[in-house]
N, C-alpha and C positions, 0 to 999 in steps of 0.2 A: 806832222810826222806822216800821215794818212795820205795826205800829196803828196811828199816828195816819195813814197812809197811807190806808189803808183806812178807817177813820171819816170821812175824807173824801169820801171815794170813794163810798161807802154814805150819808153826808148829800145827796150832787148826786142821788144816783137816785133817792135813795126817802126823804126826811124823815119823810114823814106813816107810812109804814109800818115805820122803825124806833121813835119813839114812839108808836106801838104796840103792839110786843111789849115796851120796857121797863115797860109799862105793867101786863103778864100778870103776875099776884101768883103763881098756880101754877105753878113749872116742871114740874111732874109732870103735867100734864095742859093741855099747847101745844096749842091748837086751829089747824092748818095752814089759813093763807089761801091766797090766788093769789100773794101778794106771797111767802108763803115758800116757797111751788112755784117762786117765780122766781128766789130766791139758791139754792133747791135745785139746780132747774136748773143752775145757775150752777156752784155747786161739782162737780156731776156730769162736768161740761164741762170744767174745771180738770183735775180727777181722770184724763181719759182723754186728753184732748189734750197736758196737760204733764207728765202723767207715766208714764202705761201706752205711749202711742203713740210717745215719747221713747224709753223703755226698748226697747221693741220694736227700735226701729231702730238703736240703740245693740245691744244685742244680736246681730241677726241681723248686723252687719258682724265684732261677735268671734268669735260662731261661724266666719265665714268665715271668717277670721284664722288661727283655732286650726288648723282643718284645713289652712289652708297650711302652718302649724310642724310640723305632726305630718305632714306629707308630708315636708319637708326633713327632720324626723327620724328618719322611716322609711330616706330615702337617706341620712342621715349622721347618725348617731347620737355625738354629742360635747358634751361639756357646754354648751358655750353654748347649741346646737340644743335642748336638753334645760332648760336654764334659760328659754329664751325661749316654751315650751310651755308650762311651769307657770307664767309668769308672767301668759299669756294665758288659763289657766284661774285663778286670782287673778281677774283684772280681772272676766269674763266672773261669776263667783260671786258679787262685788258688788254687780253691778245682777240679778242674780236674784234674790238674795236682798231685795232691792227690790219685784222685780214681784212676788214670792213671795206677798206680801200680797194680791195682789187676784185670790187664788180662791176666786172667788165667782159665782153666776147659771150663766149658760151652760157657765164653765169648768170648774165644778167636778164637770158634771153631765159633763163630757166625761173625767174623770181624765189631761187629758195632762199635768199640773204633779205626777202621781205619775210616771208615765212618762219627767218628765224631771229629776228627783232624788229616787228612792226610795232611801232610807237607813235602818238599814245595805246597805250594797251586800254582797254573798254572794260572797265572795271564795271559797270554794272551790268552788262551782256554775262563775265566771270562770276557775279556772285549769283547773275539767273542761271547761269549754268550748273554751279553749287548748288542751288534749290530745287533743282530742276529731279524728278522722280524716277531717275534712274543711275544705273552702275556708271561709276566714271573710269576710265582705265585708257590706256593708248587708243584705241580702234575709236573710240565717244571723240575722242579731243583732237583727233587726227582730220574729223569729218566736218570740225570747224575755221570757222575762219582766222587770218590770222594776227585779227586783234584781240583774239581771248588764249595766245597764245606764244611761245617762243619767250626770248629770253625779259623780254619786259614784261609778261605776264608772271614769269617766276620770282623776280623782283620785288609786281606787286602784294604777293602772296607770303612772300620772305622778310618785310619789310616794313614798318608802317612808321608813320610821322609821331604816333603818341607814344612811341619805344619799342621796346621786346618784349614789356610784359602784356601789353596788347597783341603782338604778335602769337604769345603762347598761349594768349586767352581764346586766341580766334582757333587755334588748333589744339584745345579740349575742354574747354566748358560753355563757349557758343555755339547755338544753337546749327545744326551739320559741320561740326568738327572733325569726325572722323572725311568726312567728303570732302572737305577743304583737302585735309594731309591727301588723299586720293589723287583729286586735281592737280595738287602740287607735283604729286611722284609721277604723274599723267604727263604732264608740260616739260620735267624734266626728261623722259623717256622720247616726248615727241622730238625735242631738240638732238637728240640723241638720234634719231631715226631720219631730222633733215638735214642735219653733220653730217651722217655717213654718206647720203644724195649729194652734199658739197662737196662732199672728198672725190666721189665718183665720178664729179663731172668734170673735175680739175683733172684727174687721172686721163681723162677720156680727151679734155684741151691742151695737155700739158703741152704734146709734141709741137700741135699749130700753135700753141701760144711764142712756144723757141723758134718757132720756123717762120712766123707770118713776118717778112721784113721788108713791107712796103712800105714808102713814105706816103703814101693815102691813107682811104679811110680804113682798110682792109689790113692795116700792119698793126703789131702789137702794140711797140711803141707809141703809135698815136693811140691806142685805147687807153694806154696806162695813164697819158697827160690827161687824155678827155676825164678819167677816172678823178686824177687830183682837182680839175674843174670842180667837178660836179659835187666833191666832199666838200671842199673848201665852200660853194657856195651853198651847200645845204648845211655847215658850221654856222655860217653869216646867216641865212634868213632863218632856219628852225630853229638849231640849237642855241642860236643866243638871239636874233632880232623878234623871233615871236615871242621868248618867255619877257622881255624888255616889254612888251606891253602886257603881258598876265605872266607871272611867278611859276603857275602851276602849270605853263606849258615850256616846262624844262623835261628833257629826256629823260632824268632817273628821277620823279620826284618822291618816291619815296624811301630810297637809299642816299636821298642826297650825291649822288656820284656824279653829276650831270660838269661840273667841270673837269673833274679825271677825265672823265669819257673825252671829254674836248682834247683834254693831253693826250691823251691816248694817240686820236683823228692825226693831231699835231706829229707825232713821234710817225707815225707811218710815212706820215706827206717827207720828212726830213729825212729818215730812211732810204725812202726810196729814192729820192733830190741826191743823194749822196752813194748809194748804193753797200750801206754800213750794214751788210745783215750780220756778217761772221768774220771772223778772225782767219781771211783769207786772201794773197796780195791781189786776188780780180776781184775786188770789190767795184764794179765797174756802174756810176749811175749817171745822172744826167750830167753833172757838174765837170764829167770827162770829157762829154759832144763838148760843152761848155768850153772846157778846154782846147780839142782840138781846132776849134774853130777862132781861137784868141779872142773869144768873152769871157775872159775871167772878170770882167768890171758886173755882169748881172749875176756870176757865182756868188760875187762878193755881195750883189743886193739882197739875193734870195735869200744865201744864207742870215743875212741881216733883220732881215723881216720875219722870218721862223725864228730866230733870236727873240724879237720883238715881241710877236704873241706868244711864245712862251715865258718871256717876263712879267707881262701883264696879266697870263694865266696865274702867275705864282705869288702875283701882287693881292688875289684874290684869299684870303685866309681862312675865310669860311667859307659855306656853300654856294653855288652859283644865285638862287631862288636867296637867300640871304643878302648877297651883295648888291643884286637887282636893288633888292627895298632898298637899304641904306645907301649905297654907292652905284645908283643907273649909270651915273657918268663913268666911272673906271669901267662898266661892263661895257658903254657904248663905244669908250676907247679902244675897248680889246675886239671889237667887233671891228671898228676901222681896221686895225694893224692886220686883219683877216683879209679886210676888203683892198690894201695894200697888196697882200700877198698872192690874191686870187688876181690882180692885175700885173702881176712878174710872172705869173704863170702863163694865163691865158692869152696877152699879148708877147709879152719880150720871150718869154721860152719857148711857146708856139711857133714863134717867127723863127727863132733863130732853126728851132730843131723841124722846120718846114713841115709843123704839124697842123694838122687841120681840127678846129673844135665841132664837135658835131651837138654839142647838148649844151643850152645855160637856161637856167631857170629867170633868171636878170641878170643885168649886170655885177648885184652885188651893192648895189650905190641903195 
């Protein structure tokens, strides 16, 4: 339905310049007219309006959220108060790991998306910090670094493997309880304080991000593919190829979240492949160049291969650190169908959309 929508939508605007590009026998060497600076455009505009600037403000009202839970937490520390905190760090970690994808240009040049989930988080620097003989409040936690902070530090504070009654133990009858809840309300407020730095830079990129429509290294477009490189291979080697030799170096390991989190990664990269943020007929994403240029045969691979590791993700019924132990081979499968997909991206999508990769960690292999 979503196709032929769009094919319509793209025959009323511009006939003569989609036959065209079906017309371009090279995909490997698209010569960019005005007419594709203008679905460029287009898609740029999609990309920040319905989905970066969505998330933002989806965001910035969880943050607010969270710190009202963990304040009522602070004053009454009781399970529910304490379930209604991690649920709200839940929710909040979903559409992160969303926007998580698109640091890229200005943001990345700023490192505040390390600032606000560098992981692993340094649990025992966190509890010297807790020990440590002074007031904890924003200004203390602001001046450190950003492994005892941002959103995996609130995680580890929110969250522990031996349940929630350890959890409530640690925030009022172990010994600096009240400074635990402190650091907690601390970490929340900090992330609160480099969201609003995130929102400010984007506000400050938006225009160049719509406007930059070079097929070099200077255009938008190609940051957003380098962008999906660089997730997809830090999926493969951190998120699943490191815990595959140790359990305990999964992303969330004490919320257990660490495959969500992978879906999450997943659900952005196929988003933006498709350009599905809203319920509007320019949903305009990659799989349109795709079109224009008569490779629907790699639309149909890509789509396939995100297909792919999202089945295998769901084939997963417990935690990620759980399936490791019992089933390394389903997790080394779903690690492959990653390394599948980071190879439709980084060769066949690059070539075709004449984009240049400027960052790889490896191969992926």
């Amino acid at each position: 339905m979503k196709k032929n929508i769009k094919k319509i939508v793209f025959a009323l605007l511009s006939v003569v310049s989609i036959f065209t590009y079906l017309s371009c026998s090279d995909n490997e060497d698209v010569k960019f007219s005005s007419d594709n600076n203008y679905y460029k455009n287009t898609q740029l505009i999609n990309i920040y309006d319905n989905e970066v600037n969505v998330l933002n403000n989806k965001l910035t009202t969880q943050i607010d959220e969270l710190i009202s839970l963990v304040e009522i937490l602070k004053n009454s520390p009781t399970s529910s108060n304490l379930l209604n905190a991690q649920n709200k760090w839940i929710g909040i970690v979903q559409n992160y790991k969303i926007i998580e994808l698109y640091d890229l240009g200005d943001i990345t040049k700023s490192l505040v998306l390390q600032e606000l989930n560098y992981w692993p988080t340094d649990v025992q620097k966190i509890e010297e910090n807790i020990n440590d003989e002074v007031s904890i409040g924003l200004s203390y936690l602001s001046s450190k670094g950003a492994d005892v902070k941002g959103i995996s530090a609130i995680e580890y504070l929110l969250f522990s493997n031996e349940g929630n009654e350890a959890v409530l133990e640690s925030f009022t009858t172990n010994e600096n309880a009240s400074k635990r809840l402190d650091y907690l309300f601390a970490a929340c407020a900090n992330v609160k304080e480099r969201f609003s730095f995130f929102i400010s830079i984007w506000e400050e990129y938006e225009q160049s991000f719509k406007t930059s429509l070079d097929s070099g290294l200077g255009g938008s477009q190609n940051e957003v593919v380098n962008a999906i490189v660089v997730l997809i291979e830090e999926i493969i080697i951190n998120k699943i190829g490191k815990p595959l030799e140790g359990t305990d170096l999964v992303e969330a390991p004490y919320s257990n979240y660490s495959k969500e989190i992978i879906a999450q990664n997943l659900l952005a990269i196929d988003r933006c492949f498709s350009g599905d943020f809203a319920n509007t007929p320019l949903r305009f994403g990659f799989d349109n160049f795709l079109e224009l240029v008569g490779n629907e045969v790699l639309i149909t691979e890509i789509n396939t291969s995100i297909l792919d590791c999202q089945e295998k993700l769901e084939a997963i019924k417990g935690s990620l650190a759980n399936e490791i132990s019992t089933n390394p081979q389903g997790v080394e499968e779903l690690r492959l169908s990653f390394v599948e997909l980071l190879n439709l991206v980084k060769l066949d999508l690059a070539s075709a959309l004449g984009a240049t990769i400027t960052f790889s960690a490896n191969d992926g292999d």
